[in-house]
C-alpha positions in Angstrom: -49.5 -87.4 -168.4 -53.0 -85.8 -168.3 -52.5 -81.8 -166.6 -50.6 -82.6 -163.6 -51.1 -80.7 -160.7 -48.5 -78.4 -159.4 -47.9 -80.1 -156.3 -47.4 -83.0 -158.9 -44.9 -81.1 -160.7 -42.4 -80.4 -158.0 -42.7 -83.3 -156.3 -41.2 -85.5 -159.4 -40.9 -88.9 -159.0 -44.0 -91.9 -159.5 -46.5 -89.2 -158.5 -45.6 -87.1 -161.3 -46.8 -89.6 -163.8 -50.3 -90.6 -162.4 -53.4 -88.5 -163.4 -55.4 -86.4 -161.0 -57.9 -89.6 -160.5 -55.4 -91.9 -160.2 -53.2 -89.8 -157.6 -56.8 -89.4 -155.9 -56.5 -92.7 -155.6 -53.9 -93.4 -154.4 -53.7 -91.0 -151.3 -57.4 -92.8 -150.5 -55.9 -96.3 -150.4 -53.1 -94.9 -148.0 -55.8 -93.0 -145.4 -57.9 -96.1 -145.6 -54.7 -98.1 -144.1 -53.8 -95.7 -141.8 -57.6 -95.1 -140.2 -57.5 -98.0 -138.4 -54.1 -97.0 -136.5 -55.6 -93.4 -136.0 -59.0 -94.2 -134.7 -57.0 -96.6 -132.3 -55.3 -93.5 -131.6 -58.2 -91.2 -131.4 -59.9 -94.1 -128.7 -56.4 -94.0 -126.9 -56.3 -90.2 -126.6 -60.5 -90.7 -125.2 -59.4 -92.5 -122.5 -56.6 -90.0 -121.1 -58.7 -87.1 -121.8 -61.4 -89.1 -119.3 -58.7 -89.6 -116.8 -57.0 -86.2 -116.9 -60.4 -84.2 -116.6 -61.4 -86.6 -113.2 -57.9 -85.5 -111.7 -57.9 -83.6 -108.9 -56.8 -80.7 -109.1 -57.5 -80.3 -112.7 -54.4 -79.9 -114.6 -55.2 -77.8 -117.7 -52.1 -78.4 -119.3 -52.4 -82.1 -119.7 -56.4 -81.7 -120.8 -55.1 -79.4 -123.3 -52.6 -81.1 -125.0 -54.6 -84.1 -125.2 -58.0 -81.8 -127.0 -55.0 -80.6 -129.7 -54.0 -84.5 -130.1 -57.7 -85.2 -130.6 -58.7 -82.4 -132.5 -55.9 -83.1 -135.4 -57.0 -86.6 -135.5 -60.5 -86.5 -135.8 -59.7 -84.5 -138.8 -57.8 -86.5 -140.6 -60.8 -89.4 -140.1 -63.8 -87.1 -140.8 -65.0 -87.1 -137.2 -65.5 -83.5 -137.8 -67.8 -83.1 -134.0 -65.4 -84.9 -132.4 -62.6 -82.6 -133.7 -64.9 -79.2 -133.2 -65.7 -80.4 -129.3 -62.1 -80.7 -128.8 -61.5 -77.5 -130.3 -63.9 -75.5 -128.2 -62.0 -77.1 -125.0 -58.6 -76.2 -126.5 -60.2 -72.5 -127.2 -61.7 -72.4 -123.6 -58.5 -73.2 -122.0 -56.2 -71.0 -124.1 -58.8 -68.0 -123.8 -58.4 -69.2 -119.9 -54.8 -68.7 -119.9 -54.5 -65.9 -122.7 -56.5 -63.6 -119.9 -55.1 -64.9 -116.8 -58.7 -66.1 -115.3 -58.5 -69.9 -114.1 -60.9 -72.0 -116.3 -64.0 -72.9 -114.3 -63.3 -77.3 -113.4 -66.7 -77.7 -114.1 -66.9 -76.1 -117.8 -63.7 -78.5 -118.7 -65.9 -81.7 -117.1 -68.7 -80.7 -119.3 -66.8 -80.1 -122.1 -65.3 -83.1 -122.3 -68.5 -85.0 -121.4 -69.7 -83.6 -124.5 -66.5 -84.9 -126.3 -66.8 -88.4 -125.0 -70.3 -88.1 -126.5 -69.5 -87.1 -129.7 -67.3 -90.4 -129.9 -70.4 -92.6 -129.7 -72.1 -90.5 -131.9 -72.0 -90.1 -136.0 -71.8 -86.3 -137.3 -75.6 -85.5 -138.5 -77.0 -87.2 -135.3 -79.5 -84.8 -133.6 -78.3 -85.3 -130.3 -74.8 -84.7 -131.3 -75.9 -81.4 -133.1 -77.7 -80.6 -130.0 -74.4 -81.1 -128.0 -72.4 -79.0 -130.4 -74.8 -76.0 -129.9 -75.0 -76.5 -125.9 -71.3 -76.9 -125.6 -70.6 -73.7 -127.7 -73.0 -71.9 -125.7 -71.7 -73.0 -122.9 -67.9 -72.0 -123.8 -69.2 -68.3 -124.9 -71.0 -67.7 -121.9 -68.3 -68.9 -119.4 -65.3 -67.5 -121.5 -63.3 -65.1 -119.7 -63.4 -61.6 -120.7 -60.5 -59.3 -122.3 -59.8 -56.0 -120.8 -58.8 -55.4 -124.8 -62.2 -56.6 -125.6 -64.0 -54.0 -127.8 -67.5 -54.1 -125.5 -65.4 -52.9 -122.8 -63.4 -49.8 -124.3 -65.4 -46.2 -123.5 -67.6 -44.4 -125.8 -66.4 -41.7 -127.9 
């Protein structure tokens, strides 16, 4: 066996005895099986998010556990926009809840717009760079503000 890895080491077993290439490999061959089941997934998770953020009223809850699905997802298929859209909503609604303000409806809509978006689109597409940038503006300037937050504390 050619310098196995630590993780290679205590895991024993067939892994132990492949080489770092080979082991490579192998954990491609398994992600390329599973990526049609997760995109499925991903597409599946696009379509509540859609529903969720056109309820009335807009329950929060629901439109953030579906961003957390998304965002662990689109990792684990390299949609890394799709998975840093998602993020900013999760962020937006936690910083939401973390400070007690109620998230503005109309930030969540746009937000998730941008999301649905950045499923059509490929990472590296202008347009989707554009919406990254817009949609992080967008969350900074509408977060809510902490009464811990250091801009707010007095002079000394």
């Amino acid at each position: 066996m050619k310098n196995a890895t630590q993780l290679q080491d205590k895991m024993g077993g067939p892994a132990c005895a492949l080489d770092r290439t080979t082991l490579i490999l192998e954990a491609q061959r398994g992600l390329d099986a599973v990526t049609p089941a997760i995109e499925a997934a991903l597409q599946d998770r696009r379509i509540t998010l859609r529903a969720a953020a056109k309820s009335a009223p807009l329950d929060t809850s629901i439109v953030f556990g579906i961003a957390h699905q998304i965002r662990g997802l689109a990792g684990t298929v390299g949609r890394q926009s799709v998975g840093a859209l998602a993020d900013m909503l999760g962020t937006y609604l936690t910083d939401c809840a973390d400070s007690g303000a109620p998230p503005v409806d109309e930030v969540v809509v746009v937000l998730v717009l941008a999301l649905d978006q950045a499923f059509q689109l490929r990472d590296g597409d202008p347009v989707l760079n554009e919406t990254l940038s817009a949609a992080s503006q967008l969350t900074h300037s509408r977060a809510p503000i902490h009464s811990s937050d250091a801009r707010l504390q007095p002079q000394r």
